[in-house]
C-alpha positions in Angstrom: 265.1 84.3 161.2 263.1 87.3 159.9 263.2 89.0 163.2 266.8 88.9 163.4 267.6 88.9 159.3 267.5 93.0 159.5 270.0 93.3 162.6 272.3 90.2 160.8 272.4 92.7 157.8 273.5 95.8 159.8 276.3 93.7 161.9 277.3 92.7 158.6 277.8 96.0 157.1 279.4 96.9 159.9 281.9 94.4 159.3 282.5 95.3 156.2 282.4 98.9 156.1 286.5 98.3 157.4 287.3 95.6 154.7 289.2 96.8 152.0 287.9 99.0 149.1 288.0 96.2 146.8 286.3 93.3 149.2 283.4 91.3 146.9 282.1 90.1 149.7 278.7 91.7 150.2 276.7 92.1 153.3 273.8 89.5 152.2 276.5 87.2 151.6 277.9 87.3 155.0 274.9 87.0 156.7 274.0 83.6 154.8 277.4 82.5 155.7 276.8 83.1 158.8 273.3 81.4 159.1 274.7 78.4 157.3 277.4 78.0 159.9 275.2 78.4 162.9 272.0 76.7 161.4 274.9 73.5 160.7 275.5 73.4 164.4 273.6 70.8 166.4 270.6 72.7 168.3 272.3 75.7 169.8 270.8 77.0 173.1 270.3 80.8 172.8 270.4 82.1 176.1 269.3 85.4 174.8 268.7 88.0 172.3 272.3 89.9 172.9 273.9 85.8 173.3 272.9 85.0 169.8 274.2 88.4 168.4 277.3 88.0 170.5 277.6 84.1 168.6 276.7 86.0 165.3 279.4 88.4 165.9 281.9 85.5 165.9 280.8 83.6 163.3 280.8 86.5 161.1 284.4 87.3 162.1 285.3 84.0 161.1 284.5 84.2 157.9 286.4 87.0 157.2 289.4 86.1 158.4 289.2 83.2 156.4 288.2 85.5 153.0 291.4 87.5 154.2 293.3 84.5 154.3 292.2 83.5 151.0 292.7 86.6 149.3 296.2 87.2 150.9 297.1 83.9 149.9 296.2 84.6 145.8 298.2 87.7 146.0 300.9 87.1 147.8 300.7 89.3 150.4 297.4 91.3 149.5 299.6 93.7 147.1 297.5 96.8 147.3 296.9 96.4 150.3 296.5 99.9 153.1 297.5 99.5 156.3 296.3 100.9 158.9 297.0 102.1 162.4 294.7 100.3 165.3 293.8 103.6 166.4 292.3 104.5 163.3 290.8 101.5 162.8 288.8 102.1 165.9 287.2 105.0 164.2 283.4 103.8 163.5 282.2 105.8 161.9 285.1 106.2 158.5 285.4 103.5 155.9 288.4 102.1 155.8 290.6 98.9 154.9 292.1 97.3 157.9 294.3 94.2 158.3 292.0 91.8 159.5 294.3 89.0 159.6 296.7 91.2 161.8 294.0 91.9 164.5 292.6 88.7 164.1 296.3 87.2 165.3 296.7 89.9 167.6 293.2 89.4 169.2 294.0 85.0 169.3 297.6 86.3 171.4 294.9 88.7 173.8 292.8 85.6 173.9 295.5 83.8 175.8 296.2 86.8 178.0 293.2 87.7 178.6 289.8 86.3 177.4 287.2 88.9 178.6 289.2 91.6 176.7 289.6 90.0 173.8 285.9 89.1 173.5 285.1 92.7 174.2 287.2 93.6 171.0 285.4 91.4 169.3 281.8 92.6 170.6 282.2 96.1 170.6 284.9 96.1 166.6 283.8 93.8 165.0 280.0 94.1 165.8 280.1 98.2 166.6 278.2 97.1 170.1 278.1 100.2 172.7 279.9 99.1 176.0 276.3 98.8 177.6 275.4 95.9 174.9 278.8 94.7 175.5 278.2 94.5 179.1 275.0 93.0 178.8 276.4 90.4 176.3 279.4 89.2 178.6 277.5 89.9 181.9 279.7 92.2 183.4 279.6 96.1 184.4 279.9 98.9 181.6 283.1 99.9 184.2 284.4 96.9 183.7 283.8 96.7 179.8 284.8 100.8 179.1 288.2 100.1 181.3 288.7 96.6 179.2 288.2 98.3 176.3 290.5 101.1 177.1 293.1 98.6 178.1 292.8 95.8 175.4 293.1 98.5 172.1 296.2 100.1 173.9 297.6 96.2 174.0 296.5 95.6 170.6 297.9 98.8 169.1 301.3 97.7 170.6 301.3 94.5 169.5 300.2 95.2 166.0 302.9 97.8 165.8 305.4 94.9 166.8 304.1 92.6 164.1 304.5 95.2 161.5 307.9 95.9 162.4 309.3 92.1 162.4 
């Protein structure tokens, strides 16, 4: 665990560095979430360095949906709340809040559609992995994972513009 504890902590903040401003949710908090989950499983069978990131990833997602969920829930609709466009949600770099239970349903409706891009959302979003990272995680060519990528936001963006408007 010490090796990885460092990297955890950086994934985390990554996470939340697009939570919203008010999120009490720290990134030592996550990461012990995290490791609580996937220490509970039975045995797990890292395949690799990038396969137990890629699980990490997920976990880590997990939980904050389910935080979203919860704080939604006690306000009714997350009063307070900013919104944001997919597109500039994508941007790394910028702090922002985004709707994580909106991409979250959005990315369970790609899921069904289409697996491999909704799992390279998930790799390169939620845990800011390059498209070579992502390509080694899923075992597939950076072509592949850059035209994915390409493809899968311009699909999300849509749909989470539908949602919105219904």
């Amino acid at each position: 665990m010490p090796l990885v504890y460092d990297e955890l902590r950086r994934l985390a903040h990554h996470y939340l560095q697009r939570e919203r401003s008010d999120h009490t949710l720290q990134s030592t908090a996550l990461v012990h979430e995290a490791y609580m989950r996937l220490a509970g499983k039975s045995a797990p069978q890292w395949q690799n360095r990038a396969h137990f990131f890629g699980i990490a990833a997920h976990v880590m997602r997990q939980i904050l949906v389910e935080y979203a969920r919860a704080h939604s829930a006690a306000k009714r609709g997350g009063v307070g709340a900013c919104k944001l466009t997919l597109d500039a949600a994508f941007e790394i770099e910028k702090k922002s809040d985004v709707d994580v239970i909106a991409l979250d349903g959005a990315l369970n409706r790609l899921s069904q559609l289409d697996p491999q891009q909704s799992r390279i959302v998930e790799l390169r979003f939620f845990t800011g992995l390059t498209i070579e990272d992502t390509s080694e995680v899923m075992g597939i060519s950076p072509a592949t994972v850059k035209r994915d990528w390409t493809s899968a936001r311009a699909w999300l963006h849509r749909e989470i513009d539908r949602s919105a408007i219904e």
